[in-house]
N, C-alpha and C positions, 0 to 999 in steps of 0.2 A: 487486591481490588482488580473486577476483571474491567477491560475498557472496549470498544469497538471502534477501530479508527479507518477512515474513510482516503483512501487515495486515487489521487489523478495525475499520472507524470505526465509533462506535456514537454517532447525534445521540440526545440525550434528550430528544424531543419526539416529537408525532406525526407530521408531517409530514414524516418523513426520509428518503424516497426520493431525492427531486432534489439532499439534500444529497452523500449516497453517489455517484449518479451525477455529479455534478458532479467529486468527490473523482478517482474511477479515469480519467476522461477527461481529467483534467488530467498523472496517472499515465501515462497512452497516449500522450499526445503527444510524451512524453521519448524514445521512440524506442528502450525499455528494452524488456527481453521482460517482458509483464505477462502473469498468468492471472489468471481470475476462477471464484469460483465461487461458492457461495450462503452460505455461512460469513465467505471471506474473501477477500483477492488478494496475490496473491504477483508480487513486482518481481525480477529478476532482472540480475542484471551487477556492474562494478566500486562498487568500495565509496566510494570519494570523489564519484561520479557519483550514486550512490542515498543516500547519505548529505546528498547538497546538496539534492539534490530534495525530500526526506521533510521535510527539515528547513524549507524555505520553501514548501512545499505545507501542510503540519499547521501552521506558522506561521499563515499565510495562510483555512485552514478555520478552528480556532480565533479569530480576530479578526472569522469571518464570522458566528459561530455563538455563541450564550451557553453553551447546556449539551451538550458533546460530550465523546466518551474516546473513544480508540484502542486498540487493545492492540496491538502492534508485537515481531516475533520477528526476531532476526535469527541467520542460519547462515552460517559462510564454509565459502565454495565455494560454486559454483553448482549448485542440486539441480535443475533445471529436468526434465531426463532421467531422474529417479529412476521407477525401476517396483518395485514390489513382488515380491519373490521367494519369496512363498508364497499 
């Protein structure tokens, strides 16, 4: 089952750029179809795939990191292709 899941890491400090990019490039390497955009990024594909990733990637930033949140959406089916129709 493929799924679409919706992320926003948000470090709670000032210095949070490098953490963010560290975060999506680790995301990119998976080989998943990732988008970015200035809000948030969205990972696309099978669900046991994105679900193992998200799960020891947000693992792994969390043990990096003292004060961070995520907020994390997910949608099955893959909406990668969606366009607006108005």
């Amino acid at each position: 089952m493929n799924i679409s899941a919706e992320l926003t890491l948000l470090p709670l400090k000032n210095d949070f750029i490098p953490v963010i990019k560290k975060f999506i490039k680790s995301l990119r390497n998976s080989k998943l179809k990732v988008i970015e955009n200035p809000l948030s990024t969205q990972v696309y594909g099978e669900y046991d795939i994105i679900l193992n990733l998200l799960q020891s990637e947000i693992k792994k930033t969390f043990n990096e990191n003292e004060s961070i949140m995520i907020l994390l959406k997910l949608v099955k089916g893959d909406k990668s292709d969606y366009k607006p129709d108005f």
